[in-house]
C-alpha positions in Angstrom: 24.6 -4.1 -18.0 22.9 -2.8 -15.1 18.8 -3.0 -15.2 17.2 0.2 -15.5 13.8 0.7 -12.9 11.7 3.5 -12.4 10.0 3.9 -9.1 7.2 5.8 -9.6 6.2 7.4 -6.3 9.4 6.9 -4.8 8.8 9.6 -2.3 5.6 7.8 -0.4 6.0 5.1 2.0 5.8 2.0 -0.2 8.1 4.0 -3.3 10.4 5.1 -0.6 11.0 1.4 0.8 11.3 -0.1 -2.2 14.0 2.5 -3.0 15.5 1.9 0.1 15.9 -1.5 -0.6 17.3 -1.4 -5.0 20.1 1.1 -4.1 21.4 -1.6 -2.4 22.3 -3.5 -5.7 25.1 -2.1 -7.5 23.7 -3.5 -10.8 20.5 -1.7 -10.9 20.1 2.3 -12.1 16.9 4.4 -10.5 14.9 6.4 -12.0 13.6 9.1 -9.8 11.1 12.1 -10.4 9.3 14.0 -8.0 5.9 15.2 -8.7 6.7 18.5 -9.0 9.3 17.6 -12.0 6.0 14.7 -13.5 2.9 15.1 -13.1 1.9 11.3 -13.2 -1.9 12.0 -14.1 -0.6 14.2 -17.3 -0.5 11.6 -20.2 1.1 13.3 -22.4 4.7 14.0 -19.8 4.8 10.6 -19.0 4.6 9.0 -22.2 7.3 11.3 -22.7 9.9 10.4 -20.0 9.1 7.0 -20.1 10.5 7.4 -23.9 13.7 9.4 -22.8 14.3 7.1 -20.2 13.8 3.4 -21.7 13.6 1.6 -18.2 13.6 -2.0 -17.9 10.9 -2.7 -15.8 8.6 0.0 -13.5 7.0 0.0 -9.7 3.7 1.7 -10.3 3.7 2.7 -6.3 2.8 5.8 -7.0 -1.0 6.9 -5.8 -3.9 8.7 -4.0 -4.4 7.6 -0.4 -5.8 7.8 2.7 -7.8 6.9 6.0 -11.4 6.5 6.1 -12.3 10.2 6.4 -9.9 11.1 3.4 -12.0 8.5 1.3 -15.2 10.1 2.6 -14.0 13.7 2.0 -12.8 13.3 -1.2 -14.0 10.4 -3.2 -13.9 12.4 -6.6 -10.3 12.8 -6.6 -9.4 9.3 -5.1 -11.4 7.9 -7.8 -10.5 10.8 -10.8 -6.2 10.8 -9.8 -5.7 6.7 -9.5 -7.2 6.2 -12.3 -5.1 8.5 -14.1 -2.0 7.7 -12.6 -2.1 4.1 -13.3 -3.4 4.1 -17.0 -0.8 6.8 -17.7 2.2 5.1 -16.2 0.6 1.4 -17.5 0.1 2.5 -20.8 3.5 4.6 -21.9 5.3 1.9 -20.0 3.9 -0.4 -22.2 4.6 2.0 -25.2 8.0 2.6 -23.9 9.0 -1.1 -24.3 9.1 -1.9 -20.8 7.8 -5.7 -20.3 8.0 -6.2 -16.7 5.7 -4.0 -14.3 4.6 -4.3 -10.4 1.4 -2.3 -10.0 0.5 -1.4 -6.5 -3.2 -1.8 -5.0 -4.9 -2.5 -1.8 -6.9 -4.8 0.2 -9.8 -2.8 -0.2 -10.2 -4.1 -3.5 -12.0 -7.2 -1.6 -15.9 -7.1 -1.2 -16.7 -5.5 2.2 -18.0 -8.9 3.9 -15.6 -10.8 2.2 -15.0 -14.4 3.4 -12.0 -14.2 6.0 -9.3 -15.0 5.0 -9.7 -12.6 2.0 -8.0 -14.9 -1.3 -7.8 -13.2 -4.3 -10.1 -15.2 -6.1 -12.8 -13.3 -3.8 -12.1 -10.3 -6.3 -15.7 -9.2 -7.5 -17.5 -11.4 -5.7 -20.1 -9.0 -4.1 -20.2 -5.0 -3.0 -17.2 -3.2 -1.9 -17.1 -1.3 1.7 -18.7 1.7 0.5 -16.5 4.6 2.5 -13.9 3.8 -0.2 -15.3 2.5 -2.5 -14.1 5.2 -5.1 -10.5 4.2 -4.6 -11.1 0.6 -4.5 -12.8 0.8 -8.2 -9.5 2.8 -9.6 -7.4 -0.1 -7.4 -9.9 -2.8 -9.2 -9.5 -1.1 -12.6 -5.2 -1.1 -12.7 -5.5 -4.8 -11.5 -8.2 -5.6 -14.9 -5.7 -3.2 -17.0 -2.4 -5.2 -15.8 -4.6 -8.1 -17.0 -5.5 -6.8 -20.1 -1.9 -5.8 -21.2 -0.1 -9.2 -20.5 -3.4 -11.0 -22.5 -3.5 -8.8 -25.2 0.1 -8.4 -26.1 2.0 -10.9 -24.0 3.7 -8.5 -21.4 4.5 -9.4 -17.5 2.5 -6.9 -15.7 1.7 -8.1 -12.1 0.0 -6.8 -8.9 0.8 -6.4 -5.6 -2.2 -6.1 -3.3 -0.9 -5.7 0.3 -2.7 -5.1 3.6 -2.7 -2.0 5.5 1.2 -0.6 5.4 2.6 1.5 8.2 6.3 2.8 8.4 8.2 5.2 7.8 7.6 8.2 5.8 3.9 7.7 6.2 1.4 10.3 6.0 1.0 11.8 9.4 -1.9 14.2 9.1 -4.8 14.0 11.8 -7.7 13.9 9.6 -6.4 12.2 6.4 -4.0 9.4 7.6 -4.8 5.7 8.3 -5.2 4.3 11.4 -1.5 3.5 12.6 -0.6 7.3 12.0 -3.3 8.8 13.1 -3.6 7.1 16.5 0.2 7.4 16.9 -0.1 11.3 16.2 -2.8 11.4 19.2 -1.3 9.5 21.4 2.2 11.0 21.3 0.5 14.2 21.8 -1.6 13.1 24.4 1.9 11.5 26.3 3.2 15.0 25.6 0.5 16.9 27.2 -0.1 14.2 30.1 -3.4 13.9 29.2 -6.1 11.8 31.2 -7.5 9.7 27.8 -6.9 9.2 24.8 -9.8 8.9 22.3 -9.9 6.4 19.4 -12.0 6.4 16.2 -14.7 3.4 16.5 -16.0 0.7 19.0 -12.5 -1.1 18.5 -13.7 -4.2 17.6 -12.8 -4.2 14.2 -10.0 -6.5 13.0 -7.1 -5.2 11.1 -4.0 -6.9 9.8 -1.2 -4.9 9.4 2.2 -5.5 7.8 5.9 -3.4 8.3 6.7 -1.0 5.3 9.8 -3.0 4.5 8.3 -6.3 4.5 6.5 -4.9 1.8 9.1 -3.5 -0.2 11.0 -6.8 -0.3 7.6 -8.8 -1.4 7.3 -6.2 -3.9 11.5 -6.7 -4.9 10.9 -10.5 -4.4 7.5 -10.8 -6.9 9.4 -8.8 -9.4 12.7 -11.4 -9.4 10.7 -14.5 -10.0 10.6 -15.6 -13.4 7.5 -15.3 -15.6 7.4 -19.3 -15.1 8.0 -19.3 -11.2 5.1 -16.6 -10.7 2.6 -18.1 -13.1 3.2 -21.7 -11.5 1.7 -20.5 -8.3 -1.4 -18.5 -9.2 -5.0 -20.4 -9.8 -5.3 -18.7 -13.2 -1.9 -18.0 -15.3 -3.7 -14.7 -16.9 -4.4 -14.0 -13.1 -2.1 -10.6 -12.1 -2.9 -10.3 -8.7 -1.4 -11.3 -5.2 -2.3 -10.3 -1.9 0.9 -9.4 0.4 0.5 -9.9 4.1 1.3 -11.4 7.3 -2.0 -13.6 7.5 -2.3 -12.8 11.2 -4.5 -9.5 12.4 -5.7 -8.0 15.7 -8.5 -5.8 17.1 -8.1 -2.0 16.5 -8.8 -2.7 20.9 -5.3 -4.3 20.8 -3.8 -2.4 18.4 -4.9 1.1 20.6 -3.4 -0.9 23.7 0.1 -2.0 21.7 0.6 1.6 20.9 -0.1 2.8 23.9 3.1 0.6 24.9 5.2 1.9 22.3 4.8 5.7 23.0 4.7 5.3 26.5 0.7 6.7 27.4 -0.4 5.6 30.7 -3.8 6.8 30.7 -7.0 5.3 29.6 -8.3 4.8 26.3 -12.1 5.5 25.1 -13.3 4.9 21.7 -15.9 6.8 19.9 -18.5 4.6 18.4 -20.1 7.4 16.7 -17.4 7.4 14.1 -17.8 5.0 11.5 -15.7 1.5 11.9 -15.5 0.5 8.2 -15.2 -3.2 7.4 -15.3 -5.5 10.2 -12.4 -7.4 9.4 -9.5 -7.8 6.7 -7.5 -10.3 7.1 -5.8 -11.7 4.3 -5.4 -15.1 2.6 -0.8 -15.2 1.9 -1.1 -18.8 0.9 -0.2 -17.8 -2.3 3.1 -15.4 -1.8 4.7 -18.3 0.8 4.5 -20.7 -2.0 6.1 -18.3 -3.7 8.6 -18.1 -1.3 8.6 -14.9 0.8 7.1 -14.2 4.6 7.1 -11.2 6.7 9.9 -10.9 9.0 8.8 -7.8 11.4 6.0 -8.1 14.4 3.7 -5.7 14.8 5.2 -4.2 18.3 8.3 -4.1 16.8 7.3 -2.2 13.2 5.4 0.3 15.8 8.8 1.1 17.9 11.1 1.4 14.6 7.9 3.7 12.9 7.9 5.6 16.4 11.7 6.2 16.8 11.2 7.6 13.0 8.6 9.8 13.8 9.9 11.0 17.1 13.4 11.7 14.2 11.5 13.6 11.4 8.8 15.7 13.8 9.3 19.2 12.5 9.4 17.5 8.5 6.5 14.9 8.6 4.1 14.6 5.2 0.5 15.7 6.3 
């Protein structure tokens, strides 16, 4: 019998990807929604699809997200939607039967000056970088809530907490996207325009790690084929939910700016704008736990900017933004 799985937010980057990667196997049957056929942060409609459809187990991918000045515009609704989403989808999952569940979150659940490498037993060990922090709370909350569940009534709810994604199908938009998107945007345009410079958000010294959509989606498909006795084995505290996904390697948003100007094929200078705020000043994370689990990442960061580029260069006139 095939196993039923419901990707919720399967038309994001991470939902996508992990898509991408199930319809591969001919023994597992998608569910699929868009938003405009559920409204995720409307109990009531998802309690009721989760009844009519019975699934087996459920990626809680979807969510509220983006860059720095997204968090700062909007902190109400990155705070107000997450936590509606996941206690919604958490809750008539549970409801529904299902006893398997991946929940989604971020590194920005980690205390701003967090010791580097970030483990997850740093989780709520001081103050959180406070340009987004509202999201990081609703992140914190789903992680305590997946907890909850599996002590409470014995379920297998875990979390995924990966570094910062990039890929395909990510949000493109100039103001609201993270940094991979957002300085790809400028500097095709600027390549396009033969512009002189190219100007980049922050001093550039800040250190980012940053891991290939796909790699993700096969940590996520990996984490969810373990058994309960595999996964539990390898976490400090068995009512624990939470793993961070990365590459455990990070560079300078300098190098990053210099890497992508590679990629698109800019040839003039680069200035950065310290005036703009440069959020934390590194996050890196600690992956100790996910290789004992058996799973690394398998795409460089040159080489996830080419595919991402050659996609974006592909889906110009239909990009999400």
């Amino acid at each position: 019998m095939a196993t039923r799985i419901f990707v919720a937010g399967h038309r994001g980057m991470v939902g996508s990807a992990i898509v991408r990667h199930l319809s591969k196997d001919p023994d597992i049957t998608l569910f699929l929604v868009s938003r405009s056929e559920l409204d995720l942060t409307d109990g009531a409609a998802v309690e009721d699809f989760m009844q009519r459809c019975k699934p087996d187990q459920v990626y809680l991918a979807a969510a509220k997200v983006g860059g720095i000045q997204a968090n700062k515009n909007y902190p109400a609704e990155f705070i107000s939607d997450n936590l509606a989403i996941q206690s919604n989808v958490i809750q008539a999952a549970y409801a529904a039967g299902v006893h398997k569940l991946l929940f989604l979150g971020s590194s920005c659940i980690y205390p701003q000056f967090a010791k580097q490498p970030m483990s997850e037993d740093c989780l709520l060990t001081g103050p959180l970088e406070p340009t987004n922090e509202p999201y990081a709370v609703a992140k914190i909350a789903g992680i305590k809530m997946c907890e909850s569940y599996n002590r409470q009534f014995g379920v297998d709810y875990r979390c995924a907490m990966p570094t910062s994604l990039y890929g395909e199908n990510d949000n493109f938009h100039p103001q609201n996207s993270h940094v991979i998107p957002a300085m790809m945007q400028r500097f095709h345009k600027a390549k396009v325009a033969s512009a002189k410079k190219v100007l980049v958000w922050g001093s550039g010294k800040p250190m980012r790690e940053f891991l290939y959509v796909d790699d993700m989606a096969t940590a996520c498909i990996h984490m969810m084929r373990l058994s309960h006795t595999e996964f539990i084995a390898s976490v400090p505290n068995p009512m624990c939910s939470h793993v961070n996904v990365g590459t455990g390697h990070d560079v300078s948003i300098l190098e990053l700016a210099n890497t992508m100007a590679r990629v698109v094929g800019f040839e003039g200078d680069i200035e950065f704008d310290s005036s703009k705020p440069d959020g934390m000043p590194q996050k890196l994370m600690d992956v100790g736990i996910l290789r004992s689990l058996g799973w690394e990442y398998s795409v460089e960061l040159e080489q996830g900017l080419g595919m991402t580029y050659e996609w974006f260069l592909d889906n110009l006139g239909e990009l999400r933004g």
